[in-house]
KEVEXLO-207283 format. One line per field, with one value per residue (C-alpha): x, z, y; residue number from 1. Coordinates in steps of 0.05 Angstrom, whole numbers, plus 32768, in hexadecimal, padded with zeros to 4 digits. Layout:
! KEVEXLO-207283
px <- c(X, ...)
pz <- c(Z, ...)
py <- c(Y, ...)
torlum <- c(NUM, ...)
//
This chain:
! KEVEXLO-207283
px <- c(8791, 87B8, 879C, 87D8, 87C9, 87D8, 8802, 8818, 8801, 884B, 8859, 8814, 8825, 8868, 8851, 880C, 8842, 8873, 8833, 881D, 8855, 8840, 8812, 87EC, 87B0, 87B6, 878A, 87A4, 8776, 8790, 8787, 87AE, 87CC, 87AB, 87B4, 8795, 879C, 8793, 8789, 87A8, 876C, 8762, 8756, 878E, 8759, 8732, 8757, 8749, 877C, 87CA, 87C7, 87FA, 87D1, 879B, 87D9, 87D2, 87FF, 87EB, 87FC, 87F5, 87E6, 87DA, 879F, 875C, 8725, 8733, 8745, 8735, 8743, 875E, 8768, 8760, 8716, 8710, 8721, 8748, 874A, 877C, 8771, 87A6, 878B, 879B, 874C, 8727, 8712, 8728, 873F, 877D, 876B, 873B, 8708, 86D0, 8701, 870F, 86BE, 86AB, 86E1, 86C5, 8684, 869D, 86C1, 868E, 8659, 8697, 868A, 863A, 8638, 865D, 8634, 85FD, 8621, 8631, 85E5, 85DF, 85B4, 85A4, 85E1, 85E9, 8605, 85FD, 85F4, 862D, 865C, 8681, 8689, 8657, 8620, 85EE, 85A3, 85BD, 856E, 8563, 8568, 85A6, 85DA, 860F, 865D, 8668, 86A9, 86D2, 86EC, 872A, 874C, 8782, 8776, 87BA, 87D4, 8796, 87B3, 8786, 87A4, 878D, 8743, 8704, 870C, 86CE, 86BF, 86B0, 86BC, 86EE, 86F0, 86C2, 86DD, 8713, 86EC, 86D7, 871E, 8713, 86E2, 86DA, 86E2, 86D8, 868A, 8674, 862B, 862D, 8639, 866B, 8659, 8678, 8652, 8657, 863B, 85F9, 85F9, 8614, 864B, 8684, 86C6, 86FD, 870C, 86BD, 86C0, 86FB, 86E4, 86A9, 86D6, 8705, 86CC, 86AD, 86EB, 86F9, 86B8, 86BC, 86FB, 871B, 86DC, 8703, 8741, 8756, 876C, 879B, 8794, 87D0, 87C7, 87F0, 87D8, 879F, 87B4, 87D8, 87FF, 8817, 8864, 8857, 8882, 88A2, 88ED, 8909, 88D5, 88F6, 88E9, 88FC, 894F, 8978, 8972, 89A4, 89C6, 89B6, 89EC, 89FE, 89F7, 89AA, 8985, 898B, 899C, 89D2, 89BF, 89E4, 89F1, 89D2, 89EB, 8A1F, 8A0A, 89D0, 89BA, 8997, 894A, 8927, 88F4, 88AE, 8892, 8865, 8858, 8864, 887F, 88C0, 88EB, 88FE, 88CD, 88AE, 8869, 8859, 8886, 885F, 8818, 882F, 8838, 87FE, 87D6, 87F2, 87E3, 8821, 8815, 8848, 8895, 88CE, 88E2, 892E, 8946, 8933, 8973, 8983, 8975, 89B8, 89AB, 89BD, 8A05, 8A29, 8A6A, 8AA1, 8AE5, 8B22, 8B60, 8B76, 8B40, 8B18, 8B51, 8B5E, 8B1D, 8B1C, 8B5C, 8B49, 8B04, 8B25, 8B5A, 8B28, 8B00, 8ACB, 8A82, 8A5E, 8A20, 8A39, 8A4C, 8A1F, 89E1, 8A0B, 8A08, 8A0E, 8A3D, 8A63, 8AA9, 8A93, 8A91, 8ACA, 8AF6, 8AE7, 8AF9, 8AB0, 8A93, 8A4F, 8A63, 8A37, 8A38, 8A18, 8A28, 8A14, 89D7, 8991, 8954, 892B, 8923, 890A, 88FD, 8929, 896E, 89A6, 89C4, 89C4, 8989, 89A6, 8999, 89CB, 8A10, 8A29, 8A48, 8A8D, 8A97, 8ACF, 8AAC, 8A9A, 8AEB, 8AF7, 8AC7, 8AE6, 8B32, 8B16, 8AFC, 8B41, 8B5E, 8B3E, 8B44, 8AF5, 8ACE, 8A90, 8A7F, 8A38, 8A28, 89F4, 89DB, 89B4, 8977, 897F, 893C, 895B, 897C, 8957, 895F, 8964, 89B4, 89AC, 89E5, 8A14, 8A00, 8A16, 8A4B, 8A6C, 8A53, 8A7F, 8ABD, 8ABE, 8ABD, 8AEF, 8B1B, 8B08, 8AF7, 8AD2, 8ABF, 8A72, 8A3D, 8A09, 89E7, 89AD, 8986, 8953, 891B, 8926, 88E5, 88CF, 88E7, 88ED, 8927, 8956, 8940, 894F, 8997, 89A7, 8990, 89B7, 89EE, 89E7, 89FB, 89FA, 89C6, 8995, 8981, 8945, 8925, 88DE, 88FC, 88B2, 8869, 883C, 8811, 8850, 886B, 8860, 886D, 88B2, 88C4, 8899, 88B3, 88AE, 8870, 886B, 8850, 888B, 88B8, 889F, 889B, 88E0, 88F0, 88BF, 88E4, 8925, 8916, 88F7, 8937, 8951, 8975, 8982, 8953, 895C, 8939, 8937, 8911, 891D, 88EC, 88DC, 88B9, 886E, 886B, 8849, 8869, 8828, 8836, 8884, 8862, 8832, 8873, 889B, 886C, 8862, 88A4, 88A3, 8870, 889D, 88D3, 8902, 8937, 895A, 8945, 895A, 893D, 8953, 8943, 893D, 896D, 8959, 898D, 8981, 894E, 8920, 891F, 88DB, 88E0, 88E6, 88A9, 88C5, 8904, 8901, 891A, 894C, 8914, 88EA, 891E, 8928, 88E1, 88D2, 8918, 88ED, 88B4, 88CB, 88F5, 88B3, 8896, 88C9, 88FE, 8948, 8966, 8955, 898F, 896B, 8981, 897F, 89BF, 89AC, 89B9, 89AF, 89EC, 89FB, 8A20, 8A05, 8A47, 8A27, 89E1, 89F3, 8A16, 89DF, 89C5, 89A6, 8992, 898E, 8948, 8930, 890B, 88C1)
pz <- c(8834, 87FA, 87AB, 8795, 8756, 873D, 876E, 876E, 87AD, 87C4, 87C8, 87E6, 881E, 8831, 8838, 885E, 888D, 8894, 88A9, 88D6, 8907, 890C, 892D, 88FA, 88DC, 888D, 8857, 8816, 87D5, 879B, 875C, 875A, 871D, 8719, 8751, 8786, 87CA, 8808, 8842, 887D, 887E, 882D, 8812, 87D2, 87B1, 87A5, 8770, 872F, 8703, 86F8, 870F, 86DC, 86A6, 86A4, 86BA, 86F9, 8741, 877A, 87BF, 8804, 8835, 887D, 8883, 8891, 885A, 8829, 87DA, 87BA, 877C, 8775, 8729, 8701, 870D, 8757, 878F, 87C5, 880C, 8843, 887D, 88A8, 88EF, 8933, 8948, 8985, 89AE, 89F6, 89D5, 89B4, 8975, 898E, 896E, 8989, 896C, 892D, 891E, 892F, 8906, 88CB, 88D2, 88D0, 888F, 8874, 8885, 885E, 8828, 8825, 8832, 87F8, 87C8, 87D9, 87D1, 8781, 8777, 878C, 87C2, 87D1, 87F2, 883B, 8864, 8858, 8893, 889C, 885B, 8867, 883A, 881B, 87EA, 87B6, 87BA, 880B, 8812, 87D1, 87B6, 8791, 87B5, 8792, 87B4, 87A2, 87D5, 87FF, 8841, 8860, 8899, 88D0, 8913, 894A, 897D, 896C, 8924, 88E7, 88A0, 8860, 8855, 8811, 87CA, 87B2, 8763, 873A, 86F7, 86F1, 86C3, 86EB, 86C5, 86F6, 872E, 8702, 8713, 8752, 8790, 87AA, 87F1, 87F1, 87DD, 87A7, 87A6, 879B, 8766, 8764, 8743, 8737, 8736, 86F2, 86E7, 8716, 86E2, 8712, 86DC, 8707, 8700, 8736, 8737, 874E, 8786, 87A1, 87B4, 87D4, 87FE, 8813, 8829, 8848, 886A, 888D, 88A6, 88C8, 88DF, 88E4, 88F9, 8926, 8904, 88C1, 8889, 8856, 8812, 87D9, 8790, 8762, 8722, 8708, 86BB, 86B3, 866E, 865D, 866A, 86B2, 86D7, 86A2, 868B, 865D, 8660, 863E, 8629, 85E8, 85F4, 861B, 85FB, 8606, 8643, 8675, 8680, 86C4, 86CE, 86B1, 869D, 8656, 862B, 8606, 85B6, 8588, 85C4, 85E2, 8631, 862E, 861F, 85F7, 85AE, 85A9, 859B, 856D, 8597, 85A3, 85B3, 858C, 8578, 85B0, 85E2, 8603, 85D2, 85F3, 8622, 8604, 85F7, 861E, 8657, 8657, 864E, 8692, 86B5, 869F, 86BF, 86FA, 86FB, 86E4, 86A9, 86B7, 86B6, 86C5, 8679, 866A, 866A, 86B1, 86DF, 8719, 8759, 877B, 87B5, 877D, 8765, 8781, 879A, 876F, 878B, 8769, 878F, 8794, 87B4, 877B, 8747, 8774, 8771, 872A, 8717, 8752, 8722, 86DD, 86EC, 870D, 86D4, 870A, 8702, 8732, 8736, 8748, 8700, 86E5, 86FA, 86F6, 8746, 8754, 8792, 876A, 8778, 87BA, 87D6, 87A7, 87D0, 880A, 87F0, 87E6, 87A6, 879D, 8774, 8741, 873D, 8705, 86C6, 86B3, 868E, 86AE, 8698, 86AD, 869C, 86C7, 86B6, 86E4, 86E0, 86B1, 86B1, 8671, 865E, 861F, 8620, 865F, 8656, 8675, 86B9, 86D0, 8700, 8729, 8725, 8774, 877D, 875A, 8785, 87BE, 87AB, 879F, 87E5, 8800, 87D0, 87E4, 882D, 8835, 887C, 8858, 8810, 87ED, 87B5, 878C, 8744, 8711, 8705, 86E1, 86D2, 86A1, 86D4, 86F4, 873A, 872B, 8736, 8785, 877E, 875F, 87AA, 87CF, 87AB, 87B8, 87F5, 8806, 87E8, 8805, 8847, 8836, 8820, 8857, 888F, 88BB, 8884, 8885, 8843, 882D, 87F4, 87CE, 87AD, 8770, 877F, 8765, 8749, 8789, 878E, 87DF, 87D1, 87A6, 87D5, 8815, 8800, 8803, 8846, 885E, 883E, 8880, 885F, 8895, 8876, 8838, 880D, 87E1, 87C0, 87BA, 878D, 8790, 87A8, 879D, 875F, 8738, 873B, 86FB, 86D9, 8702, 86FC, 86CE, 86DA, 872D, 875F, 8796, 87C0, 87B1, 87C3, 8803, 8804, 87F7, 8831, 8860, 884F, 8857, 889C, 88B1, 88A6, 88D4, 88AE, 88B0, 8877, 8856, 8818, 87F0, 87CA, 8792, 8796, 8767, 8731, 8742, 8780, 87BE, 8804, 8824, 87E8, 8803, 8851, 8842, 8823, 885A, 887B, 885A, 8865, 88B0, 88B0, 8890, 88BB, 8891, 88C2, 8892, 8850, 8826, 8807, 87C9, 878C, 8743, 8714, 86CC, 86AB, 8666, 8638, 862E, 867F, 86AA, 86B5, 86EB, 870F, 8740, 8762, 87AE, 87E6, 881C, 884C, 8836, 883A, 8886, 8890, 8874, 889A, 88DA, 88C4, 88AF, 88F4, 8911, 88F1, 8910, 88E6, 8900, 88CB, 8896, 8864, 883E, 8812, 87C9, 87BC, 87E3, 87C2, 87E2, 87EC, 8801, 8848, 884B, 8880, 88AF, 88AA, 88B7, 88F3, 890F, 8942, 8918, 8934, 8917, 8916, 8933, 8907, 8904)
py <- c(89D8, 89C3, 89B2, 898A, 896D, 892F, 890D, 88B7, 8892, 8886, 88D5, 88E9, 88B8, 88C8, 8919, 8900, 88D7, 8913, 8944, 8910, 891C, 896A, 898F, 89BB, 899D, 8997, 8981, 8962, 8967, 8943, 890A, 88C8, 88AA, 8866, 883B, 880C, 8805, 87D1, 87EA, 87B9, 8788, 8785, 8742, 873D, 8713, 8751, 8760, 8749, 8757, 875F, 87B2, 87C2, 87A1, 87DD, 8814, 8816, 8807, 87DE, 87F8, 87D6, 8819, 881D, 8835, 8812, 87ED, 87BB, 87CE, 8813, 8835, 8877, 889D, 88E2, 88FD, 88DF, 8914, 88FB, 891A, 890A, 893F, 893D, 8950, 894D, 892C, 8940, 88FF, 88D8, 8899, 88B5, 889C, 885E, 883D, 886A, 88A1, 8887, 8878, 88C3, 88DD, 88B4, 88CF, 8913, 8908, 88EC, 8923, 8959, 8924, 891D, 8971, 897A, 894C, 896F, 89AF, 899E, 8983, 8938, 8932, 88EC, 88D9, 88BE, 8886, 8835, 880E, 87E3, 87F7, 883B, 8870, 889E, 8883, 889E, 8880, 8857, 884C, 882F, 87E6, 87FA, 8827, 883D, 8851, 8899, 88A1, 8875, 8888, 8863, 888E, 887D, 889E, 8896, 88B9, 88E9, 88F4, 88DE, 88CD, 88B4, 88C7, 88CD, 88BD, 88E2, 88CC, 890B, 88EE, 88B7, 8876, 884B, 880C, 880B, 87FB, 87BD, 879D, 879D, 878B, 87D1, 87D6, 8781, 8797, 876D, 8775, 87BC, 87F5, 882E, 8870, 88B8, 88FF, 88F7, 88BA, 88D3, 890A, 8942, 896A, 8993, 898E, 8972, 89B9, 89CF, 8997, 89A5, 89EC, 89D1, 89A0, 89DE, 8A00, 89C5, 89BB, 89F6, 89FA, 89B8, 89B6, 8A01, 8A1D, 8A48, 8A50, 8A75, 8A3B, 8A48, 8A33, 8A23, 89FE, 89E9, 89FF, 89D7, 89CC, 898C, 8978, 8938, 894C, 895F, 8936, 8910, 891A, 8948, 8976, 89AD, 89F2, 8A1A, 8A1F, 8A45, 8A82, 8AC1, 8ACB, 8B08, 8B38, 8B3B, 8B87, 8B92, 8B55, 8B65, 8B2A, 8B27, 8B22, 8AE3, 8AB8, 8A79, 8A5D, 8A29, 89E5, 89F2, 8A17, 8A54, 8A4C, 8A78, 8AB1, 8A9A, 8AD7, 8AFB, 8B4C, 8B78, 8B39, 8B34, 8B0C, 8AC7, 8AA2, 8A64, 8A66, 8A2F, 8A47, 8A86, 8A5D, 8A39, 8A7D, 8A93, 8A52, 8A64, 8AA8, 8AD0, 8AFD, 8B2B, 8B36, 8B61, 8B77, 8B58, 8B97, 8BA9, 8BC4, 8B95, 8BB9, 8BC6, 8B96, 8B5E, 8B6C, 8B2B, 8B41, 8B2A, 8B0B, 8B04, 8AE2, 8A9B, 8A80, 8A7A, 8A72, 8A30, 8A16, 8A1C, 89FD, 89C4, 89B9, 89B9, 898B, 895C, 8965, 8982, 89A2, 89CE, 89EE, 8A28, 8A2B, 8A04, 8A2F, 8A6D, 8A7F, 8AC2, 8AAE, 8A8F, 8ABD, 8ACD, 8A74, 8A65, 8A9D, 8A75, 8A37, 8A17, 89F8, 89D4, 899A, 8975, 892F, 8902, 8928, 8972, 8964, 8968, 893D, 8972, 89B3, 89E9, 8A2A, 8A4C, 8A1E, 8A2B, 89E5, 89C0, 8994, 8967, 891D, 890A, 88E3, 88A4, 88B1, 88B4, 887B, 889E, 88D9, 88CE, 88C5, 8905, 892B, 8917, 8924, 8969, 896A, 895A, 898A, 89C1, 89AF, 89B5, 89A2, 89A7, 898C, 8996, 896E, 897A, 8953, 8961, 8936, 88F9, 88D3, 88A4, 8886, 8853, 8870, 88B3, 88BC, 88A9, 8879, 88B2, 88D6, 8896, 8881, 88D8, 88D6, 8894, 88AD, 88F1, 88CA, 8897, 88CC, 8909, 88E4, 891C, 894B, 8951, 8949, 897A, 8954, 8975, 8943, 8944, 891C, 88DE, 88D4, 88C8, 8881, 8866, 883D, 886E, 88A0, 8870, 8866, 88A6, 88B7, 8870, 888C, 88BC, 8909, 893B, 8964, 8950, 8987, 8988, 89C8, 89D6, 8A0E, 8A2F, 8A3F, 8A0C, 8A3A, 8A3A, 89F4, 89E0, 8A23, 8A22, 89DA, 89B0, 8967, 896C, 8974, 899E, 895C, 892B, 895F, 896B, 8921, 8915, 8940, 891D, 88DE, 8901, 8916, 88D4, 88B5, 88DD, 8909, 895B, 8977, 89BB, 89DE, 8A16, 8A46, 8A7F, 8AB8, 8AEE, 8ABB, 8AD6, 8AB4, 8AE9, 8AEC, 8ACC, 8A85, 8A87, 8A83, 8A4A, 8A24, 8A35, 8A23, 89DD, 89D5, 89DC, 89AB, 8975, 897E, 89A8, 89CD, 89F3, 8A25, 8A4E, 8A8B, 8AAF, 8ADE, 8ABD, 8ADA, 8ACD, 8AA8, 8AB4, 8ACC, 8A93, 8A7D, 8A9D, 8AE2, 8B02, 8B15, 8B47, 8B5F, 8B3E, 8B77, 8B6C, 8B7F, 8B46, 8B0F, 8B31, 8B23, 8ADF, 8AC8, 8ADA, 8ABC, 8A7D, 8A79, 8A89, 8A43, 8A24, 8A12, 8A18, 8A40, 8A6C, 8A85, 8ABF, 8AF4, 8B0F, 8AEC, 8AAC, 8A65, 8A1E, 8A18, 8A61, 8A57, 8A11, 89FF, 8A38, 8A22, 89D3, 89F0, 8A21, 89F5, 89C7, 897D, 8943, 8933, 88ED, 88C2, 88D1)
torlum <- c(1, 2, 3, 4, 5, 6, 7, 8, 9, 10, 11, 12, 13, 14, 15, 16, 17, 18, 19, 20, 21, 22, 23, 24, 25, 26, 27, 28, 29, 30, 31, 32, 33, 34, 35, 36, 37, 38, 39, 40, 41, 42, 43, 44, 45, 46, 47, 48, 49, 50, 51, 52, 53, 54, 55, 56, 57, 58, 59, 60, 61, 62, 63, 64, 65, 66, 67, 68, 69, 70, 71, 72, 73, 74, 75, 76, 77, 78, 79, 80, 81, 82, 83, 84, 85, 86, 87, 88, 89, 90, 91, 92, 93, 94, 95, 96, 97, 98, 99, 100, 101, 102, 103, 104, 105, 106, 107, 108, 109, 110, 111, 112, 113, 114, 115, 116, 117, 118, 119, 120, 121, 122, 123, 124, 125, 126, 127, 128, 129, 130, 131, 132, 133, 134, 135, 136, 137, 138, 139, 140, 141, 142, 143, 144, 145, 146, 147, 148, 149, 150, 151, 152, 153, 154, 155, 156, 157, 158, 159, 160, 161, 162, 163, 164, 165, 166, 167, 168, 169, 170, 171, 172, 173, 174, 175, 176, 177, 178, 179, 180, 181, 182, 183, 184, 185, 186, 187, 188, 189, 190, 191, 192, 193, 194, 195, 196, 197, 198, 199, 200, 201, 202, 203, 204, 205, 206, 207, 208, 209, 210, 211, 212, 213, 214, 215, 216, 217, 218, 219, 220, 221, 222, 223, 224, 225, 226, 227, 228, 229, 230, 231, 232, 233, 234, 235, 236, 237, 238, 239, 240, 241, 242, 243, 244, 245, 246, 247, 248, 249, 250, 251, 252, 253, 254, 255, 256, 257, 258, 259, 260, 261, 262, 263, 264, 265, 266, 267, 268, 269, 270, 271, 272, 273, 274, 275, 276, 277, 278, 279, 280, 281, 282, 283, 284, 285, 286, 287, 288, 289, 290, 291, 292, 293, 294, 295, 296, 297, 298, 299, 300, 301, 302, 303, 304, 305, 306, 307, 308, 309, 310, 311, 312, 313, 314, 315, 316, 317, 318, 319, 320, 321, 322, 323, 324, 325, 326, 327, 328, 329, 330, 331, 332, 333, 334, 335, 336, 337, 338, 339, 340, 341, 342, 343, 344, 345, 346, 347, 348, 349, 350, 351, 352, 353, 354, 355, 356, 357, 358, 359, 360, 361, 362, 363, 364, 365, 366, 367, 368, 369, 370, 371, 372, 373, 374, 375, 376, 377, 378, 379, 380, 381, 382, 383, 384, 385, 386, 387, 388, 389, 390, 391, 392, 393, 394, 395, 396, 397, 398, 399, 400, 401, 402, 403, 404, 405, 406, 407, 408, 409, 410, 411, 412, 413, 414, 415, 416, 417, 418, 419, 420, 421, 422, 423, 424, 425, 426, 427, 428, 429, 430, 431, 432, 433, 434, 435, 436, 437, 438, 439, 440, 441, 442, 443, 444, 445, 446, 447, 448, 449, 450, 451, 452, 453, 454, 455, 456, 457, 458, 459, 460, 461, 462, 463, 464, 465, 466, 467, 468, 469, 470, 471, 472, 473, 474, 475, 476, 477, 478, 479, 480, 481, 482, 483, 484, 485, 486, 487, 488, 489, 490, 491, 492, 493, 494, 495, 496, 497, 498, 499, 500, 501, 502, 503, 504, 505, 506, 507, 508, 509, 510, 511, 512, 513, 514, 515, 516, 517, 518, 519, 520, 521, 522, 523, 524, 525, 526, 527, 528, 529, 530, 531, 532, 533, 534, 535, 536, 537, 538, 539, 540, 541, 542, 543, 544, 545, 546, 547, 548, 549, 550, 551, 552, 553, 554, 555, 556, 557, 558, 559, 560, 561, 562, 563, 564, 565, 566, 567, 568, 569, 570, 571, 572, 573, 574, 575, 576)
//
C-alpha cells in the first residue's frame, strides 16, 4: 500500500497500467490536481464548462461510468489486484468486485463517524441518507476488471470544493446531490481516512498475507513539483578525505550562501532543507566533520586514459556528469576510456538536495551539441555511450529532443555502438517521453534516487509516482529500463526493499545502489555510513524480486559499469 500524495491523472495512470501487468496486488492512495474524467461510455455533454476555465484538465480514461471529478480533499483509491472469480474478469466478476470496494468504502465511513451510508438501487457508488428522499453521492466507484486484473477504483470526498461538481453532471446523475464528510459535518483529515482505508484494506483483501506500507511525506508546499525549486546555495565544498568543509569557498557555478543555522547547529543546511527532513522523519546527521569509513576512498588513476578523456572533452567543449556531480569514479571510468556525457547545457531547473550540478537560470542550447557528443564517441573509440541531461523544465518538452537528436548522431556517426540514456522525467509528458523510447536506446535509465518518505526532502520538484511512471511507460515501449538509488540519506534497509520492490513491479531490469556523499556544506547530510555487507545483502534481495541486475556498492553510480550491466543477460522486454 502506497500514500503518494498529490499525483496528476496522466502519471497515476501510466503506474496503475505498469502494475497491472504484475502479479503482486497493490493499492494506490492518493489526491489529484483538478481534473475530470470520462470513463468509455461518458456522454461529453456532461460537461458544462471549458475544464481549463475553473483550472482544471479533462481526461478520456478507460475505465467504466460516465464523468467524475477528482481534486485536493477527495481520496482516490486504485487497488491493483489480481480478483478471485470464474469469469476472468466478466460481468458477474466485475459486479462482485464492486460491491466489495464499495463495502471497504461504506466500512470506513462508518469507521470516521458517518453512519447512514449504504447502497442506491440502480446508481453505483456509495451514498449518505440511500433511504431518504434526498440521497446524497459521498464516493464514486469506476473499476476495470480483465484477465482477472482490476484498475481504477473510489473517489471518496473528505473535504473538497464541492463547486466543482457543479460543472459537471456527476456520473450523468442530474437529479441528485454530491456531498463530502465534511459537508455531513464529519471533521478528519485526508490523512485520518486514509488510515482507516489501509486498515480496511488489508483486512479485506490481505487477510492472509502481511501488507506493506510506504508514504511520501504528507506536507505539501507550493514549490513541490514546480521548477527551480532551489535551496540556500551551494555552500563549501567537502574535502575528500573527512567530510569537513572547506571554509571561504562555494562549488563551481554557484555563490556561497550565508549559514542558516542557528546556536549550537551544524553551520550550512537551509532551514527549509532541514524543515523537509524533519517532515519526513530525519532529525539527525552525521556531523561534517565525521571521517569517511575506509570502504569509501575511490581509487584514484593517473595515466593516459583519463588525460585522454579530458583533453577529448575540452576540445569538444564537452560536459559530463561525472564532473558535473563530482563522481567519485570519476579516475577509475575515465582510465577505461568511459565518460557519462551531459547533453542540454550544465544548468539544472531543479534542484535536489543531493546533486552538485549547477542550478542558475539555464542557457540556450548548442545545436551541434548532439554532433559533438558523437565525434567524442568516435574519438574515444567507445562501444557503449551513456548520456545523461540535466533537467530542463523551461523547455517545453523537457530536453527529450536534445536525447533524440544525440541519440541519432551517435548512430549516424558509430553505427553499432549502443545508447544508455538516463532521462529526467520530463514532466511526465507521454509525447516527450514517447520520442525518446522511439528513438530505440538500448537501455533507458531513470532514478528514483530515493525511498518514498524522503522524496520531497531528497528531490523537491519530482514524485515518487511519475517516476515510477515514467519507467512503466519506458518498459511498455518495449524498452530495457534501469534505475538507481543513493542510500545513506535516512532512508532504512526495509524503505530501500519496498522500492526495489516497486521497481520490480514496473518492470525495471536493472539498478543501481549507492552511498550519498555530501557534496558540500549546505546539501542533506548524511544520515549514516552504508556497509559493504549491506549492499551484499540488498544485491540479493533485490535479485530475489526479480530484477536482472543489481550494481551495488559504496562507490556505486548509475552509470558505474553500466556496459556490464546492459550486457548481463538482460532482455528486451516486450511491450506490456
Amino acid at each position: 500500500m502506497r500514500w503518494l500524495g498529490t499525483v496528476r491523472y496522466r502519471d497515476a495512470h501510466a503506474l496503475q497500467r505498469a502494475l497491472f501487468d504484475g502479479v503482486d496486488d497493490h493499492l494506490l492512495l492518493l489526491e489529484h490536481p483538478h481534473v475530470y474524467t470520462l470513463g468509455v461510455r461518458a456522454d461529453p455533454a456532461h460537461v458544462l464548462v471549458e475544464p481549463a476555465s475553473v483550472g482544471a484538465e479533462l481526461v478520456e480514461t478507460d475505465r467504466g461510468g460516465d464523468v467524475t471529478y477528482h481534486g485536493p480533499g477527495q481520496l482516490v483509491g486504485y487497488p491493483i489486484l489480481t480478483v478471485p472469480g470464474k469469469g476472468g474478469g466478466g460481468m458477474a466478476d466485475t459486479v462482485a468486485y464492486v460491491r466489495t470496494v464499495e463495502d471497504l468504502v461504506i466500512a470506513t465511513l462508518h469507521d470516521v463517524g458517518l453512519d447512514d451510508v449504504g447502497r442506491l438501487e440502480g446508481y453505483p457508488g456509495v451514498w449518505v441518507a440511500p433511504g431518504s428522499s434526498a440521497p446524497r453521492k459521498i464516493a464514486a466507484i469506476g473499476v476495470r476488471l480483465t484477465r482477472g486484473r482490476s484498475m481504477h477504483g473510489f473517489a471518496l470526498n473528505v473535504r473538497p470544493d464541492l463547486a466543482y461538481f457543479g460543472h459537471i453532471v456527476p456520473c450523468g446523475i442530474a437529479d441528485k446531490g454530491v456531498t463530502s464528510l465534511a459537508a455531513e459535518g464529519v471533521d478528519v483529515s485526508v490523512r485520518d481516512v486514509v488510515d482507516v482505508v489501509v486498515a480496511r484494506a488489508a483486512q479485506a483483501w490481505a487477510a492472509d498475507r502481511p501488507v506493506e506500507r510506504a508514504d511520501v511525506a504528507w506536507r505539501e508546499r507550493p514549490e513541490d513539483l514546480a521548477p527551480f525549486s532551489r535551496g540556500a546555495g551551494p555552500g563549501a565544498p567537502v574535502l575528500p578525505g573527512s567530510g569537513i568543509a572547506e571554509a571561504g569557498t562555494a562549488a563551481a557555478g554557484g555563490t556561497a550562501a550565508v549559514s542558516s543555522a542557528g546556536a549550537g547547529q551544524e553551520p550550512g543546511t537551509s532551514v527549509r532543507l532541514r524543515g523537509r527532513l524533519a517532515e519526513a522523519g530525519v532529525t539527525s546527521g552525521l556531523h561534517l566533520a565525521e571521517r569517511k569509513p575506509p570502504w569509501l576512498r575511490a581509487r584514484v588513476e593517473l595515466g593516459e586514459g583519463p588525460l585522454r578523456v579530458r583533453r577529448t572533452l575540452r576540445e569538444l567543449d564537452l560536459v559530463t556528469v561525472c564532473e558535473e556531480a563530482g563522481c567519485p569514479n570519476l579516475s577509475e571510468c575515465w582510465a577505461d576510456g568511459t565518460a557519462t556525457f551531459m547533453i542540454n547545457g550544465e544548468r539544472c531547473t531543479r534542484a535536489c538536495g543531493f546533486c552538485l550540478v549547477d542550478t542558475r537560470r539555464p542557457e540556450p542550447l548548442a545545436v551541434d551539441e548532439p554532433e559533438r557528443v558523437a565525434e567524442a564517441v568516435a574519438r574515444l573509440g567507445l562501444e557503449f555511450a551513456v548520456v545523461t541531461a540535466v533537467a530542463r523544465d523551461d523547455l517545453a518538452d523537457g530536453g527529450a529532443g536534445g536525447f533524440v537528436a544525440t541519440i541519432d548522431a551517435i548512430r549516424r556517426r558509430n553505427p553499432g555502438v549502443q545508447v544508455e540514456v538516463l532521462i529526467p522525467d520530463c514532466k511526465g509528458d507521454p509525447a516527450a517521453l514517447g520520442a525518446i523510447f522511439a528513438a530505440r536506446p538500448d537501455v533507458v535509465n531513470h532514478n528514483l534516487e530515493t525511498v518514498a518518505r524522503l522524496q520531497r526532502a531528497v528531490r523537491p520538484s519530482a514524485s515518487y509516482a511519475r517516476s515510477l511512471a515514467v519507467l512503466g511507460r519506458a518498459r511498455a515501449a518495449g524498452c530495457t529500463t534501469k534505475s538507481g538509488l543513493v542510500l545513506g540519506m535516512g532512508e532504512t534497509d526495509d524503505e530501500v526493499l519496498g522500492a526495489l520492490a516497486d521497481l520490480a513491479a514496473v518492470g525495471v531490469r536493472i539498478v543501481t545502489l549507492g552511498q550519498y556523499l555530501r557534496p558540500t556544506s549546505h546539501h542533506l547530510p548524511v544520515h549514516r555510513w552504508v556497509p559493504p555487507e549491506t549492499f551484499d545483502a540488498l544485491r540479493a534481495a533485490g535479485e530475489a524480486l526479480g530484477l536482472d541486475h543489481v550494481e551495488a556498492g559504496p562507490l556505486t553510480r548509475s552509470s558505474y559499469h553500466a556496459r556490464q550491466a546492459a550486457g548481463a543477460g538482460v532482455a528486451r522486454v516486450a511491450p506490456g
